[in-house]
CHARMM-style PDB file with segment names, atoms N, HN, CA, C and O in Angstrom:
ATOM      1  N   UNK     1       0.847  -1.166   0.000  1.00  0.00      PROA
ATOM      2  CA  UNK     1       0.000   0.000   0.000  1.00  0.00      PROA
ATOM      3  C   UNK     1       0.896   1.234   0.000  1.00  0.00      PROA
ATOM      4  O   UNK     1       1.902   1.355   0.700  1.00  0.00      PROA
ATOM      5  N   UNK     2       0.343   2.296  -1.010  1.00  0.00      PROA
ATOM      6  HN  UNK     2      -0.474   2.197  -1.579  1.00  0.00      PROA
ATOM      7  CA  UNK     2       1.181   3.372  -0.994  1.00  0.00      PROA
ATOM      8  C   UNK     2       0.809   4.438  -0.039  1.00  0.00      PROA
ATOM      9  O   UNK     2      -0.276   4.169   0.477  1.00  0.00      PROA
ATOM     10  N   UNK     3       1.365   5.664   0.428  1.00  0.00      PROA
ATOM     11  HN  UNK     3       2.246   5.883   0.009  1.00  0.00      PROA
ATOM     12  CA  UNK     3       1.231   6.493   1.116  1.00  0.00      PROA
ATOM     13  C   UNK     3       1.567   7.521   0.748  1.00  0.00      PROA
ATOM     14  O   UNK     3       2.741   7.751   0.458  1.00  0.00      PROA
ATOM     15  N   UNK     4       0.122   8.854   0.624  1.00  0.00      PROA
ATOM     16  HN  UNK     4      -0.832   8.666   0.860  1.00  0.00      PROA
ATOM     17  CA  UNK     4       0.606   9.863  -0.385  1.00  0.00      PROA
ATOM     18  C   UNK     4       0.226  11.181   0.540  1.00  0.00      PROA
ATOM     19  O   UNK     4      -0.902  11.072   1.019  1.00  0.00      PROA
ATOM     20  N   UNK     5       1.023  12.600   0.957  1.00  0.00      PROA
ATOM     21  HN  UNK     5       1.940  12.689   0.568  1.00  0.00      PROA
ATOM     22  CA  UNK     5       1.143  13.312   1.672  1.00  0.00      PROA
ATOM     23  C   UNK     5       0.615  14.320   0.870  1.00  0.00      PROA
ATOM     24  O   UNK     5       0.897  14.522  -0.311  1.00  0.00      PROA
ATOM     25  N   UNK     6      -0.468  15.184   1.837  1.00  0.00      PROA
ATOM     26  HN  UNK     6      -0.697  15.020   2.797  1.00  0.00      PROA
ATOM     27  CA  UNK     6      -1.092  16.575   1.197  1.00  0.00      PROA
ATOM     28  C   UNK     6      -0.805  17.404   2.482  1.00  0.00      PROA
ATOM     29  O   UNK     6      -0.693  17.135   3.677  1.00  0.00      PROA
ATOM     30  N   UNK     7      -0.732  18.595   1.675  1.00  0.00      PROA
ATOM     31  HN  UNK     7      -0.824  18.813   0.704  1.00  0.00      PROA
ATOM     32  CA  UNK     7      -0.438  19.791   2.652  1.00  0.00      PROA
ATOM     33  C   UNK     7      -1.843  20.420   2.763  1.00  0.00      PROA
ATOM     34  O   UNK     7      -2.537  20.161   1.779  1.00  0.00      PROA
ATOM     35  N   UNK     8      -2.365  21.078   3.578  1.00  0.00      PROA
ATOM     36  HN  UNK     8      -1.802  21.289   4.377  1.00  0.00      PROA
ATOM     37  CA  UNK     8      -3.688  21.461   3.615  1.00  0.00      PROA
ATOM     38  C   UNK     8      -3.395  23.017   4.714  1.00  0.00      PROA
ATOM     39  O   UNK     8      -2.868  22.851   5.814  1.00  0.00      PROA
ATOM     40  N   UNK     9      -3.753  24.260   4.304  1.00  0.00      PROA
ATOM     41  HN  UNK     9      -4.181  24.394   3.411  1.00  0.00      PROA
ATOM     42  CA  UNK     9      -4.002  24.975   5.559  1.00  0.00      PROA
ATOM     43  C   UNK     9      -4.934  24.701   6.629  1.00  0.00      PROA
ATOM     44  O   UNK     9      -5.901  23.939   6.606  1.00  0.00      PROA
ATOM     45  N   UNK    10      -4.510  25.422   7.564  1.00  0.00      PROA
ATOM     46  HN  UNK    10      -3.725  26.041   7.583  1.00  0.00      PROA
ATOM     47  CA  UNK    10      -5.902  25.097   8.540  1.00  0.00      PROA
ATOM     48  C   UNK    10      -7.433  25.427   8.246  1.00  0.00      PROA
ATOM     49  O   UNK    10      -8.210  24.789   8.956  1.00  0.00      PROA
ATOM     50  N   UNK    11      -7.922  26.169   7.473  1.00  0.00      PROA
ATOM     51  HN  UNK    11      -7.291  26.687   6.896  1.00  0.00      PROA
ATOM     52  CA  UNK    11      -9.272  26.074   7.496  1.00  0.00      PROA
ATOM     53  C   UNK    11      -9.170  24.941   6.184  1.00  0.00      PROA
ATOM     54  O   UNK    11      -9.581  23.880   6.653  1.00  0.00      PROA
ATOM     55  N   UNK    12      -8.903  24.801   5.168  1.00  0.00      PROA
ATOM     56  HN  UNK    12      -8.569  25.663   4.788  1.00  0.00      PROA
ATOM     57  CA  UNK    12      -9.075  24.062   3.921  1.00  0.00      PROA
ATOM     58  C   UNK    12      -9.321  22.442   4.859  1.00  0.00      PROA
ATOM     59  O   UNK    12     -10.268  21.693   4.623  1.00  0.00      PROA
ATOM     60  N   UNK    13      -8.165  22.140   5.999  1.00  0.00      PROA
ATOM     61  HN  UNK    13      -7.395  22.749   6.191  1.00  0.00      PROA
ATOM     62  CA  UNK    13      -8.067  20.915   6.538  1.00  0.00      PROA
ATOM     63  C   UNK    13      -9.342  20.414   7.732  1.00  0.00      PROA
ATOM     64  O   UNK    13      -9.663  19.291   8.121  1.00  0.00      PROA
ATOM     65  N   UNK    14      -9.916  21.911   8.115  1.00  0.00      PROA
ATOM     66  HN  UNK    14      -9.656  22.823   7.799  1.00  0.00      PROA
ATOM     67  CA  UNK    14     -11.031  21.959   8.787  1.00  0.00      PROA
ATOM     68  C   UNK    14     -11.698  21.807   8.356  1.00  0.00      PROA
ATOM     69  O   UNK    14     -12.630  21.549   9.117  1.00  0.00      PROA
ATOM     70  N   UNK    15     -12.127  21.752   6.746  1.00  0.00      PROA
ATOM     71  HN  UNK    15     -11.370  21.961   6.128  1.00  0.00      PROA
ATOM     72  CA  UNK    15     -13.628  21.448   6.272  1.00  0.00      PROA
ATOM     73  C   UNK    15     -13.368  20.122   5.787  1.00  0.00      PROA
ATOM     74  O   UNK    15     -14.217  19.232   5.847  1.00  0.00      PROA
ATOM     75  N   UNK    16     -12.061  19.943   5.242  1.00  0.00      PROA
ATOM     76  HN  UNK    16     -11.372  20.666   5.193  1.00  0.00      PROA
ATOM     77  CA  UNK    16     -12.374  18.412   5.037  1.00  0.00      PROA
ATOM     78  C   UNK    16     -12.093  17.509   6.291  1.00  0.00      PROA
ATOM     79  O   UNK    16     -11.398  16.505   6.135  1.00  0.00      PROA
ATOM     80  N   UNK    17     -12.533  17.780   7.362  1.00  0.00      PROA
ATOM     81  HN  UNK    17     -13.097  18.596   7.489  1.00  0.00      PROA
ATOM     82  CA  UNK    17     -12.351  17.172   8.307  1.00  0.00      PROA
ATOM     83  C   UNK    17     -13.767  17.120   8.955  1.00  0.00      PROA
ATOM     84  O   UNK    17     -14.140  16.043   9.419  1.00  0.00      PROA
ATOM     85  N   UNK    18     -14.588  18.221   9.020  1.00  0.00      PROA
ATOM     86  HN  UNK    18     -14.285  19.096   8.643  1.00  0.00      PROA
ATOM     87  CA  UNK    18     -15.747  18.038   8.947  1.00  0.00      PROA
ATOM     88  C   UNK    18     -16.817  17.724   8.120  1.00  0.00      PROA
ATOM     89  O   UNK    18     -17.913  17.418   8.589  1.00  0.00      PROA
ATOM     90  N   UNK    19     -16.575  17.778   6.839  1.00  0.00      PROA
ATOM     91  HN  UNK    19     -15.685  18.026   6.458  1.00  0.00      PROA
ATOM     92  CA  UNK    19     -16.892  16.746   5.853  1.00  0.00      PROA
ATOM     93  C   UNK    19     -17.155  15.180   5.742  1.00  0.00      PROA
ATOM     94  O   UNK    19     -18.093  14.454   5.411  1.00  0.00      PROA
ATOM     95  N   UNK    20     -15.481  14.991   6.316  1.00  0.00      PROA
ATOM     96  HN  UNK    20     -14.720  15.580   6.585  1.00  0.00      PROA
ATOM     97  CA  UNK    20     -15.609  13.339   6.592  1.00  0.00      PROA
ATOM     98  C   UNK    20     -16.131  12.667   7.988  1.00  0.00      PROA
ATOM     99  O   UNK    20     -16.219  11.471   8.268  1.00  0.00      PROA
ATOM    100  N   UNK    21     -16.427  13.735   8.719  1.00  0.00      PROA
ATOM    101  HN  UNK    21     -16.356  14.707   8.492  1.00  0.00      PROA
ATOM    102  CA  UNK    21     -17.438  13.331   9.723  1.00  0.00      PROA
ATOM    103  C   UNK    21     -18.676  13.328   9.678  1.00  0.00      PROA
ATOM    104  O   UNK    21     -19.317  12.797  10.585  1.00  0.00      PROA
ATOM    105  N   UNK    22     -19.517  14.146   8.207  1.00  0.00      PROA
ATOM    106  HN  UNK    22     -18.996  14.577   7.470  1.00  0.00      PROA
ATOM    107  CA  UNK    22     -20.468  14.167   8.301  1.00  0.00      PROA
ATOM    108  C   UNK    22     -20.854  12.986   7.443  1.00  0.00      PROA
ATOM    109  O   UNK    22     -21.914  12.365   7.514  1.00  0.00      PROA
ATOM    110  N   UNK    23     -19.744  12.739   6.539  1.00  0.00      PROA
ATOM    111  HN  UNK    23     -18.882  13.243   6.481  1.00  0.00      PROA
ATOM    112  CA  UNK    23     -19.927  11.181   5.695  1.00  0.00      PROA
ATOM    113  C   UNK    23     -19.963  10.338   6.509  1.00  0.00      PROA
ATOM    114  O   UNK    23     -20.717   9.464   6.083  1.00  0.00      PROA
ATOM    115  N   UNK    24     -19.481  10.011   7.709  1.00  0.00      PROA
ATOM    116  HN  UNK    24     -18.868  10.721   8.055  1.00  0.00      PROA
ATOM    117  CA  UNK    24     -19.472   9.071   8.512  1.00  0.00      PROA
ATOM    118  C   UNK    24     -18.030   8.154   8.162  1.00  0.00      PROA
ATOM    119  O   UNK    24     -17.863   6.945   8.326  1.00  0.00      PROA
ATOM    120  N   UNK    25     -17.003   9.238   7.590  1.00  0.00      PROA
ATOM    121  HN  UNK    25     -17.139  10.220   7.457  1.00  0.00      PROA
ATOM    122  CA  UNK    25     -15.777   8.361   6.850  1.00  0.00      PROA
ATOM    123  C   UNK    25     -14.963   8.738   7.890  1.00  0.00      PROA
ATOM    124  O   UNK    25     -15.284   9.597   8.711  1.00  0.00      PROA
ATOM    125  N   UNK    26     -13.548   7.918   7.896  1.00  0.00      PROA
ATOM    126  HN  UNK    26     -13.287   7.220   7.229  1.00  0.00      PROA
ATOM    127  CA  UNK    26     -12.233   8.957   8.417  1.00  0.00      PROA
ATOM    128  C   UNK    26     -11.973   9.746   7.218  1.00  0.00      PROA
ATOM    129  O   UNK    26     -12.521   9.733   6.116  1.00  0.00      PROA
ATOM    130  N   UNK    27     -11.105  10.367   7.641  1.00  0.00      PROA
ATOM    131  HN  UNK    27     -10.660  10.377   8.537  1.00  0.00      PROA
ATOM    132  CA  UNK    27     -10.312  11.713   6.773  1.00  0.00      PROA
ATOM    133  C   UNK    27      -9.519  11.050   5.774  1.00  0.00      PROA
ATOM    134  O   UNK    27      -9.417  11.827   4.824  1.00  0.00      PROA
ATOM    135  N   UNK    28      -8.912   9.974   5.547  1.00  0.00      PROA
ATOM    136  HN  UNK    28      -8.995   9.343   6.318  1.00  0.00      PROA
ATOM    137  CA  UNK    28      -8.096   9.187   4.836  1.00  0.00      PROA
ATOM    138  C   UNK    28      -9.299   8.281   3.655  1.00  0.00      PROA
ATOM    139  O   UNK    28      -8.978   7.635   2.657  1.00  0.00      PROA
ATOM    140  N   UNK    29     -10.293   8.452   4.039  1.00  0.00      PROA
ATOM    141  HN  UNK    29     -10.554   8.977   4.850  1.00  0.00      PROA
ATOM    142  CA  UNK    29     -11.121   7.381   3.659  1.00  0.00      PROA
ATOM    143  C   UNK    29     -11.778   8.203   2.507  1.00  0.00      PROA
ATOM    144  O   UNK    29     -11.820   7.992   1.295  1.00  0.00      PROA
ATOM    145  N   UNK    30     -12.266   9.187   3.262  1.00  0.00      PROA
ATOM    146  HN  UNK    30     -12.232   9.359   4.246  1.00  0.00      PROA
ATOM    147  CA  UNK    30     -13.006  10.625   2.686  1.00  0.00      PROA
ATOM    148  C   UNK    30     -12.153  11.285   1.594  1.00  0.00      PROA
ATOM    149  O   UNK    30     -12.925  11.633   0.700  1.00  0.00      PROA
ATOM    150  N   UNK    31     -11.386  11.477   1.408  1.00  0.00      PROA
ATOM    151  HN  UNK    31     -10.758  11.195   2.134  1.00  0.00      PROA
ATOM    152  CA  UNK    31     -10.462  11.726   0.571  1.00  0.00      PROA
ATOM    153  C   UNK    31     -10.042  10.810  -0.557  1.00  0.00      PROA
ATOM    154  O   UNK    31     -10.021  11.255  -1.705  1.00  0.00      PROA
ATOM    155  N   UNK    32      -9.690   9.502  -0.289  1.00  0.00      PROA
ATOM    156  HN  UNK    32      -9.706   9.140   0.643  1.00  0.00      PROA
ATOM    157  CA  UNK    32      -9.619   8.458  -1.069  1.00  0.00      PROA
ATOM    158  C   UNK    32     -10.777   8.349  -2.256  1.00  0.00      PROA
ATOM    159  O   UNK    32     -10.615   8.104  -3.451  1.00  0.00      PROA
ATOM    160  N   UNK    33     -11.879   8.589  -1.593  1.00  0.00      PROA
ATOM    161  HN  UNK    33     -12.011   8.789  -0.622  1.00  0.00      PROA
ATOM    162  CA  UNK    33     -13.527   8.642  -2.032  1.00  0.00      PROA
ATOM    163  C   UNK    33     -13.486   9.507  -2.973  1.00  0.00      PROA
ATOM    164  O   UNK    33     -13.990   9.218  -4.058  1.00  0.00      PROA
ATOM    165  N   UNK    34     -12.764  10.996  -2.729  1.00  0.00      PROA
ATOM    166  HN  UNK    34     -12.354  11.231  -1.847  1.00  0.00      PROA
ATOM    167  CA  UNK    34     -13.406  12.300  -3.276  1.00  0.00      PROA
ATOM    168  C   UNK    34     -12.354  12.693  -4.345  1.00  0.00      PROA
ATOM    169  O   UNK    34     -12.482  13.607  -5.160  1.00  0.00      PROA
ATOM    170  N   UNK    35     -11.017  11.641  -4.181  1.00  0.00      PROA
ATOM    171  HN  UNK    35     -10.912  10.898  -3.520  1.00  0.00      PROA
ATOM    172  CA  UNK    35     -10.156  12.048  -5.204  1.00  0.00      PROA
ATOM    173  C   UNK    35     -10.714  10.744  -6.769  1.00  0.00      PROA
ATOM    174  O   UNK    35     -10.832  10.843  -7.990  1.00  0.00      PROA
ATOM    175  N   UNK    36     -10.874   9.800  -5.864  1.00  0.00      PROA
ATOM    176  HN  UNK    36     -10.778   9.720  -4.872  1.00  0.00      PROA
ATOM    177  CA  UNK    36     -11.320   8.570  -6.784  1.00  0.00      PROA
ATOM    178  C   UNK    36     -12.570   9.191  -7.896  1.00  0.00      PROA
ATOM    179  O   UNK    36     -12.566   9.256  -9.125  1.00  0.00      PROA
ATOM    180  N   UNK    37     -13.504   9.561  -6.980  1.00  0.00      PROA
ATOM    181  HN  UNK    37     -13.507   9.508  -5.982  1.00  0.00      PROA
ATOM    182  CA  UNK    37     -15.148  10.161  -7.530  1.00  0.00      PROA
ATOM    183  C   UNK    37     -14.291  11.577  -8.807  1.00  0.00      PROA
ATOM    184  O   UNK    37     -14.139  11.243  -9.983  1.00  0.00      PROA
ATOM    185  N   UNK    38     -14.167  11.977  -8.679  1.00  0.00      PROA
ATOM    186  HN  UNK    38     -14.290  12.248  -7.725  1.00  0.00      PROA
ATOM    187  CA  UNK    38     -12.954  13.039  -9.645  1.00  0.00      PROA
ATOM    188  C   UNK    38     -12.622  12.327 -11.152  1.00  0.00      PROA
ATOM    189  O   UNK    38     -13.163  12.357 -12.257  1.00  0.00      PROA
ATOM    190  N   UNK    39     -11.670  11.803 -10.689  1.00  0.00      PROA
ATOM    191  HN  UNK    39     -11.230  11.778  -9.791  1.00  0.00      PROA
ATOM    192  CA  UNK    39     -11.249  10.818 -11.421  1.00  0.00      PROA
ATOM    193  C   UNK    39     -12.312  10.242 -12.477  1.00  0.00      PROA
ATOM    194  O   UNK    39     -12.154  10.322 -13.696  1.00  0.00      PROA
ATOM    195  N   UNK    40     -13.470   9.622 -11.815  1.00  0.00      PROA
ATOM    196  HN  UNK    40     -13.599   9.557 -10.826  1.00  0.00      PROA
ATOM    197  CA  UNK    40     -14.394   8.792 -12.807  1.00  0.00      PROA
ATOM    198  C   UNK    40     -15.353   9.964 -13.541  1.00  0.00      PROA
ATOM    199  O   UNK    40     -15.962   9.797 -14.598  1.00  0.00      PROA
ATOM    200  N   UNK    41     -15.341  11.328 -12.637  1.00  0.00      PROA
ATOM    201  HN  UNK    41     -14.846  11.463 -11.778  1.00  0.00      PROA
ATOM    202  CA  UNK    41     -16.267  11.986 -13.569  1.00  0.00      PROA
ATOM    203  C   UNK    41     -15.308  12.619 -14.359  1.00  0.00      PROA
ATOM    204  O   UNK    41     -15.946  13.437 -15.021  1.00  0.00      PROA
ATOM    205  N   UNK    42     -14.100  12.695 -14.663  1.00  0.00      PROA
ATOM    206  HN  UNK    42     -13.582  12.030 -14.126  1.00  0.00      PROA
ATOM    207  CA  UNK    42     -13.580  13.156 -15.863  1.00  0.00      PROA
ATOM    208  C   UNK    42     -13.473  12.433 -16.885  1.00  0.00      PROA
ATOM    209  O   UNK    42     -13.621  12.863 -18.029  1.00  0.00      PROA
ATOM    210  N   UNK    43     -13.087  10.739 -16.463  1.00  0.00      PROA
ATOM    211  HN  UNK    43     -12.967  10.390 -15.534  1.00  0.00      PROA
ATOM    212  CA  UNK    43     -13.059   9.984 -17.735  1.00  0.00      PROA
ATOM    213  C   UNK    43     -14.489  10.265 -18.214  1.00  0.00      PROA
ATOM    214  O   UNK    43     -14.616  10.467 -19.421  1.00  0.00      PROA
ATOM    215  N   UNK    44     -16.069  10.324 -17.097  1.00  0.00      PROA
ATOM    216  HN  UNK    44     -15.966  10.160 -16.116  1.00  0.00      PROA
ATOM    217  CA  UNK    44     -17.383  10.491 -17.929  1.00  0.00      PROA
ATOM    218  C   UNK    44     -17.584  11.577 -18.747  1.00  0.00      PROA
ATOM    219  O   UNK    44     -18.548  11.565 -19.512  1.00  0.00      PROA
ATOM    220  N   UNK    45     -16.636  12.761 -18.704  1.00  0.00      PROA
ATOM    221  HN  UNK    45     -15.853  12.771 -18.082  1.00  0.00      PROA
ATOM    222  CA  UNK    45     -16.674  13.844 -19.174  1.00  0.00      PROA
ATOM    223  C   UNK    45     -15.841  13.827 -20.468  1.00  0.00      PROA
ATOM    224  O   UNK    45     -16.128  14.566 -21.410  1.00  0.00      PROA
ATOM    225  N   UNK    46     -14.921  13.065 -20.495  1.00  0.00      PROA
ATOM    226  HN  UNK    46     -14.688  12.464 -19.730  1.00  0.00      PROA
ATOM    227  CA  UNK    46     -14.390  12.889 -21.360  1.00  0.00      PROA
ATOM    228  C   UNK    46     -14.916  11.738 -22.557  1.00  0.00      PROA
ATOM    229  O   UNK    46     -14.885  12.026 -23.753  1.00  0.00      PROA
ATOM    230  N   UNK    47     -15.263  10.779 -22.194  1.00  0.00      PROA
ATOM    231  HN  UNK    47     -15.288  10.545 -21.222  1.00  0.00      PROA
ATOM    232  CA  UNK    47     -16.783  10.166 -22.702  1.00  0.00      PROA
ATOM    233  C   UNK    47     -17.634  10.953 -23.700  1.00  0.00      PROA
ATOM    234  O   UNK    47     -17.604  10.933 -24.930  1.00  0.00      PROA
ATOM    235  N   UNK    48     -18.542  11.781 -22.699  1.00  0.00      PROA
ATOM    236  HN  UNK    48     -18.567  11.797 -21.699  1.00  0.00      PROA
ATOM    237  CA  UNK    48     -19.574  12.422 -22.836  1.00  0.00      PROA
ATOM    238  C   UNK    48     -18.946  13.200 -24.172  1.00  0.00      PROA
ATOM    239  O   UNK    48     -19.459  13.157 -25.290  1.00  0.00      PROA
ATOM    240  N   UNK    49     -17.996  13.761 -23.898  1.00  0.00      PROA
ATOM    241  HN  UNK    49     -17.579  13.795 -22.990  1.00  0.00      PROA
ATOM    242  CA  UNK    49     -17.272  14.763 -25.199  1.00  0.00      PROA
ATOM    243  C   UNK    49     -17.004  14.130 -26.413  1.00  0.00      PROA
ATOM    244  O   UNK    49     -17.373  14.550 -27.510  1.00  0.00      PROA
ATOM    245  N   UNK    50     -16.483  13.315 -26.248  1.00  0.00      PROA
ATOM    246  HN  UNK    50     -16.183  12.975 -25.357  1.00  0.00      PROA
ATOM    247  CA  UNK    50     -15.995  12.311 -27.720  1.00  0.00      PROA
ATOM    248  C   UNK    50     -17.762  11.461 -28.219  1.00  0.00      PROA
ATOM    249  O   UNK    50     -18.257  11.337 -29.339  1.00  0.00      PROA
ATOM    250  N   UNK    51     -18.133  11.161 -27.280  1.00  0.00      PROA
ATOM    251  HN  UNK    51     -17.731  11.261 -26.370  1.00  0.00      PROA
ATOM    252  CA  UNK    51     -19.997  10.896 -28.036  1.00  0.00      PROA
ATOM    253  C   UNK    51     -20.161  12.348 -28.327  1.00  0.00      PROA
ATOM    254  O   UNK    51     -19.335  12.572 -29.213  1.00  0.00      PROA
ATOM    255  N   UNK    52     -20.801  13.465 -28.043  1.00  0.00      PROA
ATOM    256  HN  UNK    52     -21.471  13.283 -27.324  1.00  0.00      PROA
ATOM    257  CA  UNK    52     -21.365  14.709 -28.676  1.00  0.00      PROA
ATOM    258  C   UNK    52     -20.439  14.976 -29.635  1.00  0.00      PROA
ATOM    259  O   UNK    52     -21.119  15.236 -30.628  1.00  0.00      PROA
ATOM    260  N   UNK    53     -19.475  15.052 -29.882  1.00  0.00      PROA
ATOM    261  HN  UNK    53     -18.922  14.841 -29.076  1.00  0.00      PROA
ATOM    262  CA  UNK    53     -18.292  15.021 -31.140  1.00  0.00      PROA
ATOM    263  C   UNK    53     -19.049  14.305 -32.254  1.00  0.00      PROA
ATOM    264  O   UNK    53     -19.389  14.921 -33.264  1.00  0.00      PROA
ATOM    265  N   UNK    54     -19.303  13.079 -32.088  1.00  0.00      PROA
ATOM    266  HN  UNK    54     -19.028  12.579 -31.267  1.00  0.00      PROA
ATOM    267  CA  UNK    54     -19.558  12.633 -32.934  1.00  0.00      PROA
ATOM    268  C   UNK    54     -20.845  12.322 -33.407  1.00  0.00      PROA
ATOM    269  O   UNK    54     -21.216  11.638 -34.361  1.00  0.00      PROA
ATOM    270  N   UNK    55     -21.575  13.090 -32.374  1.00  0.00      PROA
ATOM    271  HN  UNK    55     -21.273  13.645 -31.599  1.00  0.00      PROA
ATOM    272  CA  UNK    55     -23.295  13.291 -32.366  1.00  0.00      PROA
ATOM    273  C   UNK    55     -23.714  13.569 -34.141  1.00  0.00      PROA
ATOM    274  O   UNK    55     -23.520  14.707 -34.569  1.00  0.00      PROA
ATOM    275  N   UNK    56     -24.113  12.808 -34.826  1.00  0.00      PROA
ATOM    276  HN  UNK    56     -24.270  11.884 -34.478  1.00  0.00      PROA
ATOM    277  CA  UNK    56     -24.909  13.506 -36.438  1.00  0.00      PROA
ATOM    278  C   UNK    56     -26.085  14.415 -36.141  1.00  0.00      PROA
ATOM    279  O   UNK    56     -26.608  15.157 -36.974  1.00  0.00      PROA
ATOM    280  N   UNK    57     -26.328  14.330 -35.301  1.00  0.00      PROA
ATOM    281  HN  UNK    57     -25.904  13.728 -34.625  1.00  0.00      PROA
ATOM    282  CA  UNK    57     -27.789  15.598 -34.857  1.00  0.00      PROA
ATOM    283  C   UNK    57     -28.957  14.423 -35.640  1.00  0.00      PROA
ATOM    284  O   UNK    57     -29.889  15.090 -36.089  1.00  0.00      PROA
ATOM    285  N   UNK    58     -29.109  13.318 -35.846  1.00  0.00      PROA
ATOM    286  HN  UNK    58     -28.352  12.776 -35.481  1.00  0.00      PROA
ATOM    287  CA  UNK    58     -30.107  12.429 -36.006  1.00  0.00      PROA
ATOM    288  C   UNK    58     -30.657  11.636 -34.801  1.00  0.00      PROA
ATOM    289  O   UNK    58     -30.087  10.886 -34.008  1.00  0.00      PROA
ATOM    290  N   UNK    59     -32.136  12.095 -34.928  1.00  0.00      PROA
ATOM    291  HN  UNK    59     -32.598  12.705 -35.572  1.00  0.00      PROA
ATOM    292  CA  UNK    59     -33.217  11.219 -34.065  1.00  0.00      PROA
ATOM    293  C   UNK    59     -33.986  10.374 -34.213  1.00  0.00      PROA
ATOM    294  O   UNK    59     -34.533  10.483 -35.311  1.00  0.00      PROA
ATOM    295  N   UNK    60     -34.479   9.177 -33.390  1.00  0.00      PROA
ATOM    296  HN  UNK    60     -34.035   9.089 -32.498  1.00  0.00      PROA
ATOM    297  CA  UNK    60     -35.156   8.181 -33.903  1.00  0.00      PROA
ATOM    298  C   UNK    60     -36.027   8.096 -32.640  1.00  0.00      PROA
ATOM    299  O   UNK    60     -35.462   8.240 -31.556  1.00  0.00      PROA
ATOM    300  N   UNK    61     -37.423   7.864 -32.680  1.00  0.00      PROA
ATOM    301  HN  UNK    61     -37.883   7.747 -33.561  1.00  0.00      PROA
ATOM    302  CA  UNK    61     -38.261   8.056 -31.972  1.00  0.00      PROA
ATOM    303  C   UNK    61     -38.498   6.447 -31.469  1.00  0.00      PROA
ATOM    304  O   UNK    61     -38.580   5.569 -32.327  1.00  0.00      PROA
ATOM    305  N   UNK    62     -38.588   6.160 -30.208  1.00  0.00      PROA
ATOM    306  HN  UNK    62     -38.521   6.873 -29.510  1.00  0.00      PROA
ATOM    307  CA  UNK    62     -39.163   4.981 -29.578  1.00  0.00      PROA
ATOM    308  C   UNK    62     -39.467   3.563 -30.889  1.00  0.00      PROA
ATOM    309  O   UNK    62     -38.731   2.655 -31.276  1.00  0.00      PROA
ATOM    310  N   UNK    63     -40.625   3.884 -31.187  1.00  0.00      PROA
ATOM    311  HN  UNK    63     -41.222   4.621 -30.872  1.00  0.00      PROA
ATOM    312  CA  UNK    63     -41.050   3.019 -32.452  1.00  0.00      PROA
ATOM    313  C   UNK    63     -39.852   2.882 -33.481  1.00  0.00      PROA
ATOM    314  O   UNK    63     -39.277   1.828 -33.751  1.00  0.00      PROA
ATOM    315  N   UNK    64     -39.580   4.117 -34.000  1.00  0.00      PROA
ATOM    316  HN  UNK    64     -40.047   4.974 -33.780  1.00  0.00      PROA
ATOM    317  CA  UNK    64     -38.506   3.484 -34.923  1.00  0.00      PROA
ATOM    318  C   UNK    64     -37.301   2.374 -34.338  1.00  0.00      PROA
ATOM    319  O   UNK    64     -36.959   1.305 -34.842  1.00  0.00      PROA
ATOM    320  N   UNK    65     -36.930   2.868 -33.416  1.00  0.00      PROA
ATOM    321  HN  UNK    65     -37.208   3.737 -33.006  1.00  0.00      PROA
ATOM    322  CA  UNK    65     -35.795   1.977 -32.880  1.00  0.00      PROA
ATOM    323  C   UNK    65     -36.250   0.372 -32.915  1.00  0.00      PROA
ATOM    324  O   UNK    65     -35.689  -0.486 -33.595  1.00  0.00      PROA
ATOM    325  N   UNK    66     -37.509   0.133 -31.938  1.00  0.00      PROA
ATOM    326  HN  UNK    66     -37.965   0.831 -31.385  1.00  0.00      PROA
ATOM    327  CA  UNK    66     -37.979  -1.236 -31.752  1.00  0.00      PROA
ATOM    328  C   UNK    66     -38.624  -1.659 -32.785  1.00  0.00      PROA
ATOM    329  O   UNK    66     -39.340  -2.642 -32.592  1.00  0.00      PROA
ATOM    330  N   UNK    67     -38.584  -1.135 -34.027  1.00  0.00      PROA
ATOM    331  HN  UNK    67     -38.002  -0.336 -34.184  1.00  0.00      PROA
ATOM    332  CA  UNK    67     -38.768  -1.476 -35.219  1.00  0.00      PROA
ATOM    333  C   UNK    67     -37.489  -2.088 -36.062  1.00  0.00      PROA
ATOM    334  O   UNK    67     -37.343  -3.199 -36.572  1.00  0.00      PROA
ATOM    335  N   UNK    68     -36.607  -0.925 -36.012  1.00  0.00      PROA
ATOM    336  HN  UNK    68     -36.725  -0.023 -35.598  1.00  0.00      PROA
ATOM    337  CA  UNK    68     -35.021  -1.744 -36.590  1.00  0.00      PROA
ATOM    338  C   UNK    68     -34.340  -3.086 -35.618  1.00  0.00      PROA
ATOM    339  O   UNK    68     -33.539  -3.985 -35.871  1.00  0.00      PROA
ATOM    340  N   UNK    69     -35.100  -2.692 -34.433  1.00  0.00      PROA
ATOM    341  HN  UNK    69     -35.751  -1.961 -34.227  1.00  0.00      PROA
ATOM    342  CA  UNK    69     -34.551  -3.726 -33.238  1.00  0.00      PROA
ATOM    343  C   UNK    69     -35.068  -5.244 -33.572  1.00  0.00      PROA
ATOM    344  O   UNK    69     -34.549  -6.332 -33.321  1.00  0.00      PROA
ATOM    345  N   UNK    70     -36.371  -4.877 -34.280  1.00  0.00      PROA
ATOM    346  HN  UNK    70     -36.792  -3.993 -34.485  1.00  0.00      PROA
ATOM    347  CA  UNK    70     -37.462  -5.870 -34.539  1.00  0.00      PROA
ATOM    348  C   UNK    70     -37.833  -6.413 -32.933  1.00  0.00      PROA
ATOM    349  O   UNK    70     -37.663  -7.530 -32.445  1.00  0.00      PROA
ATOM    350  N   UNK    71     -38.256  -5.487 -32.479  1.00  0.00      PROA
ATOM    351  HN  UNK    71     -38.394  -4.580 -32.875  1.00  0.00      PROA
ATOM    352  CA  UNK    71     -39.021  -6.225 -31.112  1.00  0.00      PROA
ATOM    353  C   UNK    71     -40.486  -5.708 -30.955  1.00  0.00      PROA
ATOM    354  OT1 UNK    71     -41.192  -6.121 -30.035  1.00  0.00      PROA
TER     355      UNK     71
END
């Protein structure tokens, strides 16, 4: 297991300290959580960008779909 050091002032370290008490996390835990959660919404953002990129601006309404679907 690795071990990774943040510097925090005192109020910045005070809210995430009361933060992870209100999660019901420790401070190590809470953090782990909030850097991880980051992380996944950028790859979704980055996702999200490369689909609208390549969006044709074409729509297909309910029926049509389960029609080509044949269901």
């Amino acid at each position: 297991m690795a071990a990774i050091t943040m510097w925090l002032d005192d109020t910045d370290a005070a809210i995430v300290r009361r933060y992870a008490r209100l999660a019901g996390k420790s401070v190590p835990d809470f953090v782990r959580d909030a850097v991880l959660e980051k992380i996944d919404d950028q790859k979704y953002l980055a996702a999200l960008h490369a689909t609208l990129a390549e969006d044709d601006g074409g729509r297909r309404i309910q029926n049509q779909v389960l029609a080509e679907l044949r269901l």
